[in-house]
GUKOLVEX-249845 format. One line per 4 residues: number of its first residue (from 1); for each residue x, y, z of C-alpha. Coordinates in steps of 0.5 Angstrom, whole numbers, plus 500, padded with zeros to 3 digits. Example, Ala and Ser with C-alpha at 12.3 -4.5 7.8 and 13.67 -1.06 7.14 Angstrom:
REM GUKOLVEX-249845
1) 525 491 516; 527 498 514
//
This chain:
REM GUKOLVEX-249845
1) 616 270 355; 622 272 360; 629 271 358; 636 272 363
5) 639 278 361; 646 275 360; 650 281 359; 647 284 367
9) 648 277 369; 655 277 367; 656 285 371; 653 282 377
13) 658 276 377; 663 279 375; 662 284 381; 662 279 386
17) 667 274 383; 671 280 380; 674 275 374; 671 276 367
21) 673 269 364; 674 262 368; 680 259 370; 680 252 369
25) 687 250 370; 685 252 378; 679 248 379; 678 242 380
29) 673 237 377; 671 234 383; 667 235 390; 667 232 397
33) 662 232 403; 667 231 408; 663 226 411; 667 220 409
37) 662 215 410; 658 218 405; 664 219 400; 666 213 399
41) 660 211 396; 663 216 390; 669 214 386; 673 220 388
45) 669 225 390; 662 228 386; 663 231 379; 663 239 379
49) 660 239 372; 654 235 372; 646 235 374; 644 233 381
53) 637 233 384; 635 235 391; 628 233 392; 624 235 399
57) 622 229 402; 615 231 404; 612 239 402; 614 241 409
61) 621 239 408; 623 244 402; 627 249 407; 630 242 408
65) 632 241 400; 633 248 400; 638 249 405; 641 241 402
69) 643 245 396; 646 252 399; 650 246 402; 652 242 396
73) 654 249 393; 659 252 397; 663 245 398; 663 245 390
77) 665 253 389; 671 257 390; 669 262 395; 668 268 392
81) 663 265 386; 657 267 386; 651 262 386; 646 264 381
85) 639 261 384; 632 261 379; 626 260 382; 619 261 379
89) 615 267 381; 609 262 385; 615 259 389; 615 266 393
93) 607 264 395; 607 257 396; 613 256 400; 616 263 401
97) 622 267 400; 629 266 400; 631 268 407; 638 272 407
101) 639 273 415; 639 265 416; 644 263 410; 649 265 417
105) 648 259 420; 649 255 413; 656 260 413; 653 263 406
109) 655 270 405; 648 272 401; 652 277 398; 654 271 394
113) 647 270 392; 644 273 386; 636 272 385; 633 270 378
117) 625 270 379; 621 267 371; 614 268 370; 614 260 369
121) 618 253 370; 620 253 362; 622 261 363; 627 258 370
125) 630 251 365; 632 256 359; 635 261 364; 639 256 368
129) 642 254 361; 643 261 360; 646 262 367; 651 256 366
133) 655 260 361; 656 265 364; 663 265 366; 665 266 374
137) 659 262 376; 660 257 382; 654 253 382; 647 255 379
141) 641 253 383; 634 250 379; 628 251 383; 622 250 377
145) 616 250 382; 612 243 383; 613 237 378; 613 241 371
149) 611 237 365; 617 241 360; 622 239 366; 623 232 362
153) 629 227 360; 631 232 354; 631 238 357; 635 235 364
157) 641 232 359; 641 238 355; 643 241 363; 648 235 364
161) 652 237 358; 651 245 360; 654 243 367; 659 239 364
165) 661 243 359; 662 249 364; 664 245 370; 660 248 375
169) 655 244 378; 647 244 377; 643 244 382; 636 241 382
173) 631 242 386; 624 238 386; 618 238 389; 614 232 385
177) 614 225 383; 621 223 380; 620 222 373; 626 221 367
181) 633 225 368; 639 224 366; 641 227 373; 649 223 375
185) 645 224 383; 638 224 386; 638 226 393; 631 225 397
189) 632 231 403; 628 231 410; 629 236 417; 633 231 421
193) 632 233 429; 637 238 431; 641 237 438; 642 243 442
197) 649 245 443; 648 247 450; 642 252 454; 637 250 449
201) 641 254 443; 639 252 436; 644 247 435; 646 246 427
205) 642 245 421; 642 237 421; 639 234 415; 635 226 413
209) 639 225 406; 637 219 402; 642 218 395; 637 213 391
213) 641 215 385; 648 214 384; 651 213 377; 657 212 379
217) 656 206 384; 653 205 391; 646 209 393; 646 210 401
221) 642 213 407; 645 218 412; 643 222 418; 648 228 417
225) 649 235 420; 652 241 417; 658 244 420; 658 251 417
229) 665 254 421; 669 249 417; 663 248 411; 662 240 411
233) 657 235 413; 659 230 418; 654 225 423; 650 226 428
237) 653 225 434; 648 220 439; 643 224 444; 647 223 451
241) 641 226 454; 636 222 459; 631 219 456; 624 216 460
245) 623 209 457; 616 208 455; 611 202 453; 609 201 447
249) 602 199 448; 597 202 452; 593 208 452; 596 215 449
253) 593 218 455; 598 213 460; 604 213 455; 605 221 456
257) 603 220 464; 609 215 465; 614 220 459; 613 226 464
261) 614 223 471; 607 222 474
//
């Protein structure tokens, strides 16, 4: 069975965070998106001391859930804390590693982001209440691979009260079926189409996001991109691009003919 090493992760957060104890005078026990007609469905910004779910839409949408929490992260933690992530060792295989160079165009410096592989979701769900713990901690990441059995209503409460208890968010990433969780918000995550900013350059990281839990009032649905030079969420703005209208019925062959010109 694999165990955190605790006194190696505390070093490892000191060392980044560069405080041995939790200063809980100076933070706040609320964050916002900065997307205001998202936050207003919040009653005063979204608890930093709680469980949050993430699940990826389709199985090709994980970068997008992924990208989703570093997000949700870096407006719940001061700067210089680090984000603990745990992950399964399968997770690396099924659907790839972290990749630090493309933290940039989130705004998140990976020296921030500390690692921690388990040989199984249980040994992930252990570690993460470890993590929790630990003092200097901005938000740790719970990424158990598929739709775990031991991920049930018991152990989620238990790191409901571990979030509340250390006033550090609980970030947890889902692949399969939602089941029981005592999680305060569930968010459903998709890769919404990013706009160029001009001469067919990547335009920012945009996301589909779906609230279908929000225990303390409205649910909603929003189309939303990530600013990372402020670190916000806003909306997309409308495509100001032509487009070619097209008729809806008719054979493929005749719709791609008029959408091209000819």
């Amino acid at each position: 069975m694999c165990t955190v090493d605790l006194s190696a992760l505390r070093r490892a957060v000191a060392a980044i965070d560069g405080k041995d104890s939790r200063e809980d005078g100076a933070r706040r026990s609320v964050f916002t998106l900065g997307f205001a007609e998202a936050d207003r469905v919040f009653a005063g910004g979204l608890p930093r001391g709680a469980l949050h779910e993430i699940f990826a839409a389709e199985a090709g949408d994980a970068g997008a859930a992924m990208g989703f929490a570093l997000a949700l992260a870096l407006r719940a933690s001061d700067a210089d804390r680090p984000v603990v992530w745990l992950e399964e060792d399968v997770a690396v295989g099924e659907s790839g590693g972290l990749y630090p160079q493309g933290f940039a165009a989130l705004g998140f410096n990976p020296q921030r982001l500390l690692v921690v592989r388990c040989p199984s979701a249980r040994d992930v769900l252990r570690g993460a209440s470890d993590a929790l713990e630990v003092a200097g901690v901005g938000a740790v990441v719970i990424a158990p691979w598929g739709a775990p059995k031991c991920l049930d209503l018991t152990v989620s409460r238990r790191l409901l009260l571990a979030a509340q208890a250390a006033d550090v968010p609980a970030l947890l990433l889902r692949h399969g079926p939602a089941g029981g969780s005592a999680a305060l918000t569930r968010w459903r995550v998709a890769a919404a189409p990013s706009h160029s900013s001009g001469a067919r350059a990547p335009g920012l990281p945009a996301f589909d996001a779906e609230l279908s839990r929000n225990r303390q009032g409205t649910t909603g649905h929003w189309i939303m991109e990530w600013n990372s030079d402020e670190n916000i969420f806003r909306p997309v703005e409308a495509f100001s691009g032509a487009v070619v209208p097209a008729p809806f019925h008719g054979p493929a062959a005749a719709r791609k003919s008029m959408a091209q010109g000819g």
